[in-house]
C-alpha positions in Angstrom: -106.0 55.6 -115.4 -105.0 59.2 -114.9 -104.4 58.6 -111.2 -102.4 55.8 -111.5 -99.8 57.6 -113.7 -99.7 60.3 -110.7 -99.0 57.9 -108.4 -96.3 55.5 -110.7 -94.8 58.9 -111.5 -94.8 59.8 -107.9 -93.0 56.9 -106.6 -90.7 57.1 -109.2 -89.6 60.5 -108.4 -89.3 59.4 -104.3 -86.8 56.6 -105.8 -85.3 58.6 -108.4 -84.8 61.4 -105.3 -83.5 58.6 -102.9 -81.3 57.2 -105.7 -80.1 61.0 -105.9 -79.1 61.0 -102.3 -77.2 57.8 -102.4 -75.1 58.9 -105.2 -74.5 62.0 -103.2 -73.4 60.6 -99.8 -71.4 57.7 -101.8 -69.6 60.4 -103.6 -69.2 62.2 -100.2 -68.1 59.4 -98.4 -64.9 58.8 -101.6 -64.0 62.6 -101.3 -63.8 62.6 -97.4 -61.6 59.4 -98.0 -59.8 60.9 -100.4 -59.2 63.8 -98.0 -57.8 61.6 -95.6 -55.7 59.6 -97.9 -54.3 62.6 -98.8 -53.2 64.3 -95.4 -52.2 61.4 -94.0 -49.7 60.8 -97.1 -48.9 64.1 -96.7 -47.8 64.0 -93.2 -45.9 60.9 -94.4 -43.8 63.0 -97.1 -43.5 66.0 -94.9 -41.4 63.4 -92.3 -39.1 61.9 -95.8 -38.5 65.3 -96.0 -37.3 66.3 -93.0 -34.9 63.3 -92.7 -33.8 63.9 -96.3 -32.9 67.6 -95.4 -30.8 66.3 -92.3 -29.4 63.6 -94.3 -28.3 66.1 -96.9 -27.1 68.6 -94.3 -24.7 65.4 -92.7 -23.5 65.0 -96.2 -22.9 68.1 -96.5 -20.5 68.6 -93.4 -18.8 65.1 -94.7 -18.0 66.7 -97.8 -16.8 69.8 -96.5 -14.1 67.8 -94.5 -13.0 65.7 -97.7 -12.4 68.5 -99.2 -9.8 70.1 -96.1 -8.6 66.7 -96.0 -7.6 66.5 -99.2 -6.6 70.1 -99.5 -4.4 69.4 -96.5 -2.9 66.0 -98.7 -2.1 68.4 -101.3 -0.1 70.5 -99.1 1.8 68.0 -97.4 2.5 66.2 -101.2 3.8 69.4 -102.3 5.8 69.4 -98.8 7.1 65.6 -99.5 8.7 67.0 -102.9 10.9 69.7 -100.8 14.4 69.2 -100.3 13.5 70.3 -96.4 11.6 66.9 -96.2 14.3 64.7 -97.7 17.0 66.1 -95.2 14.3 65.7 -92.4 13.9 62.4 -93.0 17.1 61.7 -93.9 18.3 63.0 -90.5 15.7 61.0 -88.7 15.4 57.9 -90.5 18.9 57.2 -91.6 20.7 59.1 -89.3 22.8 61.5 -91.9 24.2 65.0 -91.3 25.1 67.5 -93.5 28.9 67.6 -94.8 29.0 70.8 -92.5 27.3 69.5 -89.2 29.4 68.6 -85.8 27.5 66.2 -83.9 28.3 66.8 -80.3 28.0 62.9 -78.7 27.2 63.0 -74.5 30.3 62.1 -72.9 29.5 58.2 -70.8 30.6 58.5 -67.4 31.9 55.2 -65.8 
């Protein structure tokens, strides 16, 4: 009887030690894939970045003209509320002259 218990408890340690390794190269095997997972999504979000920092750098640049746009609207609103403007158009426009002007007129040769 006392060498059948060696040998049950001997085969049960082979299958406990076999059941041991499984666990161990399963557990392996979803770490490694995990690993992979992992740098491959990396890569991925490394890219989004990149495009994201040009994209932001394009925006950037658009911005910076809006902003000399409309600081050149500003001048020229400021410009269209001087009394230089109304006589320039005024003169171009509607063809007026100042009380004071002479308008020399080519002389037509027949």
């Amino acid at each position: 009887m006392r060498a059948m218990r060696k040998s049950g408890a001997s085969r049960r340690k082979r299958k406990d030690k076999w059941g041991n390794r499984m666990t161990l190269i399963g557990i392996t095997f979803v770490v490694f894939s995990l690993a992979v997972t992992v740098t491959i999504k990396g890569s991925s979000l490394k890219d989004k970045d990149l495009e994201y920092q040009q994209r932001e750098a394009n925006l950037e640049a658009q911005k910076q003209k809006e902003e000399e746009r409309a600081k050149e609207l500003e001048e020229y609103r400021i410009y269209v509320q001087t009394k230089q403007y109304v006589e320039e158009v005024a003169k171009q426009k509607l063809g007026l002259v100042n009380p004071d002007e002479i308008l020399l007129k080519p002389s037509e040769k027949d």
